[in-house]
C-alpha positions as CSV (number, residue, x, y, z in Angstrom):
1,X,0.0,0.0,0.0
2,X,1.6,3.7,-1.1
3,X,2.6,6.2,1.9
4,X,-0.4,8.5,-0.3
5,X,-3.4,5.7,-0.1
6,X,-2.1,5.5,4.0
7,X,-2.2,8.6,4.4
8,X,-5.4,9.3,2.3
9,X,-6.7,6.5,5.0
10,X,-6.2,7.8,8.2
11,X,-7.1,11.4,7.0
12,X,-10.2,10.0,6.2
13,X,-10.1,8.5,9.3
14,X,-9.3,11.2,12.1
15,X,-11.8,13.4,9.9
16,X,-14.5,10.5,10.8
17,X,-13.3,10.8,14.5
18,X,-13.1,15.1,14.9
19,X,-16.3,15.3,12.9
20,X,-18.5,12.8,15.5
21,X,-17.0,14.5,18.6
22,X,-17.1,17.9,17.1
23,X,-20.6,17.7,15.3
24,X,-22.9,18.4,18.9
25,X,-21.1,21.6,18.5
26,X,-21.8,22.9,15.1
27,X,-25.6,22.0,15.6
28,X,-25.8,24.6,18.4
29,X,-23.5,26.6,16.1
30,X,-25.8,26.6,13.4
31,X,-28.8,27.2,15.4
32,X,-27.3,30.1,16.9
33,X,-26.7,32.0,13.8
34,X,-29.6,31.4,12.7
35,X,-32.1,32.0,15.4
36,X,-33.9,35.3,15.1
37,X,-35.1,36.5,18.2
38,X,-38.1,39.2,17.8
39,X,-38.2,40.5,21.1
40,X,-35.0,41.5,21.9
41,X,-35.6,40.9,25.7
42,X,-35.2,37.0,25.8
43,X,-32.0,36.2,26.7
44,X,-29.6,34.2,24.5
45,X,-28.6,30.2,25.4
46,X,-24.8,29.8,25.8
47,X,-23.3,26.9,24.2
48,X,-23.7,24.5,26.8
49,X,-27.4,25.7,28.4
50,X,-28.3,25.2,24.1
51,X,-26.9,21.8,24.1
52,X,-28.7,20.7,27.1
53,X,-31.9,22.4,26.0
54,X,-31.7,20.3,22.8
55,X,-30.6,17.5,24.6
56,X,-33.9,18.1,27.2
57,X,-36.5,19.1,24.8
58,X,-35.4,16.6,21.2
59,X,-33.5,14.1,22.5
60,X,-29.5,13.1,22.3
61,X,-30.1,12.6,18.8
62,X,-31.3,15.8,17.2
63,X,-27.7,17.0,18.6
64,X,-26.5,14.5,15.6
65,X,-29.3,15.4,13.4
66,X,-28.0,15.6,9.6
67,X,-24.4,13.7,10.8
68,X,-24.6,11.1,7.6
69,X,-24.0,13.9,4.9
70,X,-21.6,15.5,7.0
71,X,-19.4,12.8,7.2
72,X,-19.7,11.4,3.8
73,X,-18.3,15.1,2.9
74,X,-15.5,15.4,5.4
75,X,-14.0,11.7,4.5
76,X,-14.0,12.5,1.0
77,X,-12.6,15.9,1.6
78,X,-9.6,14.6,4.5
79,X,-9.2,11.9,2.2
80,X,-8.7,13.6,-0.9
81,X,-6.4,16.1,0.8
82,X,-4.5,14.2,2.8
83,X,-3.9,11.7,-0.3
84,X,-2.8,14.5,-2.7
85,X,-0.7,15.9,-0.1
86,X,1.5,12.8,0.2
87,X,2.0,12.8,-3.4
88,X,3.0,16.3,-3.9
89,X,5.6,16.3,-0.8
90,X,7.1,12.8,-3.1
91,X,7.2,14.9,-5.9
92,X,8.8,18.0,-4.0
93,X,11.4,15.5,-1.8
94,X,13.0,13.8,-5.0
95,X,12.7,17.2,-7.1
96,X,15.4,18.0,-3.8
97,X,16.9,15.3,-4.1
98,X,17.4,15.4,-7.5
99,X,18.8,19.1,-7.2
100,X,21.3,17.9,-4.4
101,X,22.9,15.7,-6.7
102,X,23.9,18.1,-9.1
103,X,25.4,20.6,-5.9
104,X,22.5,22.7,-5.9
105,X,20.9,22.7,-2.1
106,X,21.4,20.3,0.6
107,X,18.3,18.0,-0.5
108,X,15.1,19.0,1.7
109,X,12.4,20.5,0.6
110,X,12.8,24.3,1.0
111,X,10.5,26.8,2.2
112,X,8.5,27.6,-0.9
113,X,8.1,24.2,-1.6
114,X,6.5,23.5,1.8
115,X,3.9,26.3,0.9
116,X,3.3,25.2,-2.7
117,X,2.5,21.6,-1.3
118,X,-0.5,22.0,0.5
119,X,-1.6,24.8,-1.3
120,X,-1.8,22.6,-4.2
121,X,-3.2,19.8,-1.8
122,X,-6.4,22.1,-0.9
123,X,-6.6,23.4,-4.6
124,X,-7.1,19.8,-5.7
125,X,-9.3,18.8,-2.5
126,X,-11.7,22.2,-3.2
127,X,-11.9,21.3,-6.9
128,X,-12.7,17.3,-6.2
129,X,-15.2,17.5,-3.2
130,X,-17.1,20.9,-3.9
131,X,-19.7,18.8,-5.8
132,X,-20.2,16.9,-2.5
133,X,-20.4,19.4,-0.4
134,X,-22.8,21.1,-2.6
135,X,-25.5,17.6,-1.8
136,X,-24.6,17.8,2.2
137,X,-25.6,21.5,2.2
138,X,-28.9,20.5,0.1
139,X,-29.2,17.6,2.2
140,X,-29.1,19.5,5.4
């Protein structure tokens, strides 16, 4: 198995793992930019109070509601990245390489090259998993 498809793999993987712990969260996130409150009196929920309002009033799942899109997109898109990244800092560590042996540079990958990699890396992962995230949104 290439150090890309391993890599690809257990970006894919810790995105799985922030996305389920972090997902509670971006519910009360969500609901909080987007509750209107006509009489400016009430007072607004924290974080915590919201959670355990939801939690109170909808159940433990409604904290999750909408999770099955959301992860679908965020494997693809730790995936894709992660995957492309590997392959790009390959590319950049032999193109070092390559310059050391004929006397130009000590053979890591410089400075720019370290910017260029993951730049390209999320170029690529935007242009792959936009069509994705494009459903989730839809389906949410």
């Amino acid at each position: 198995m290439s150090d890309a498809l391993i890599n690809g793999l257990a970006g894919a993987g810790g995105g799985i793992i922030a996305q389920l712990i972090t997902y509670p969260l971006q519910t009360v996130n969500t609901r909080q930019q987007t509750e209107r409150d006509l009489k400016k009196e009430k007072r607004k929920l924290g974080t915590i109070e919201q959670m355990c309002q939801v939690v109170k009033q909808e159940g433990w799942e409604r904290l999750y509601g909408g999770l099955t899109p959301s992860l679908v997109g965020t494997t693809a898109s730790q995936g894709v990245y992660y995957y492309f990244y590997q392959i790009f800092r390959n590319k950049a560590e032999s193109k070092a390489l390559e310059r050391q042996k004929k006397g130009i540079g000590d053979g890591s990958v410089g400075m720019l090259s370290s910017l260029i990699v993951p730049a390209l890396s999320g170029c690529v992962n935007v242009l792959l998993t936009n069509p994705i995230w494009v459903v989730v949104t839809r389906m949410q």
